[in-house]
C-alpha positions, 0 to 999 in steps of 0.5 A: 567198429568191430566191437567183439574182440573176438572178430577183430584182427580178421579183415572184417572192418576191411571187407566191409568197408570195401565193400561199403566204398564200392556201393557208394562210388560205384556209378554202374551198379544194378541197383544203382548205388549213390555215386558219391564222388570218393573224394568227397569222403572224410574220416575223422579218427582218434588221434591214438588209433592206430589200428583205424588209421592204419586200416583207412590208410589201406584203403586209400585215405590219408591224414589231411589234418591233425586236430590236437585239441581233440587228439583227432585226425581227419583223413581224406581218400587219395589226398596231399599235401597240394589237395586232392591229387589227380582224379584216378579212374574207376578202375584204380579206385576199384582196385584199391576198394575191390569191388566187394570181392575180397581173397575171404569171399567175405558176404554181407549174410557173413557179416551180419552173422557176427554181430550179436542181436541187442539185447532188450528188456521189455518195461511194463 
């Protein structure tokens, strides 16, 4: 979540998210990243999102339930109606995530820069 309305509607959430994707299914990384296997990721999104479905969407994932008690959606990566679609290579699940590399150069020091340290009150 980009909570600064100010930094919202940029491509951050994006970028970063790509580039979080990336670390964590990447099996040829230097230092080796988790190598979770993509179909084994599951959001779950306020039903009334909009803007958080549709950015998950961009990155592959799809609506795999709807929960209405809790007006919630759950979005599984490459899903359908069937379960999970045919395994796409790490080519294909690259070009949907980018490998981190994105039209903005974001970098994690760009990142970072945006958020705001948390202010603290020291009680003694």
């Amino acid at each position: 979540m980009i909570a600064e309305r100010e930094y919202r509607r940029k491509g951050l959430a994006f970028e970063a998210l790509q580039m979080f994707l990336n670390y964590t299914t990447r099996r040829d990384l230097e230092p080796p990243g988790l190598a979770l296997d993509p179909y084994q990721l599951v959001v779950r999104i306020g039903g009334s999102n909009a803007p958080s479905r549709e950015l998950f969407r961009r990155l592959g994932f799809v609506v795999s339930k709807e929960v209405v008690v809790f007006d919630e959606v759950e979005m599984r990566w490459h899903w359908n109606e069937n379960g999970i679609e045919p395994e796409l290579s790490e080519e294909a699940v690259q070009s949907l995530w980018g490998g981190g590399e994105t039209n903005n150069t974001l970098s994690v020091k760009t990142l970072f820069h945006c958020v705001h340290p948390l202010k603290t009150k020291v009680v003694r």
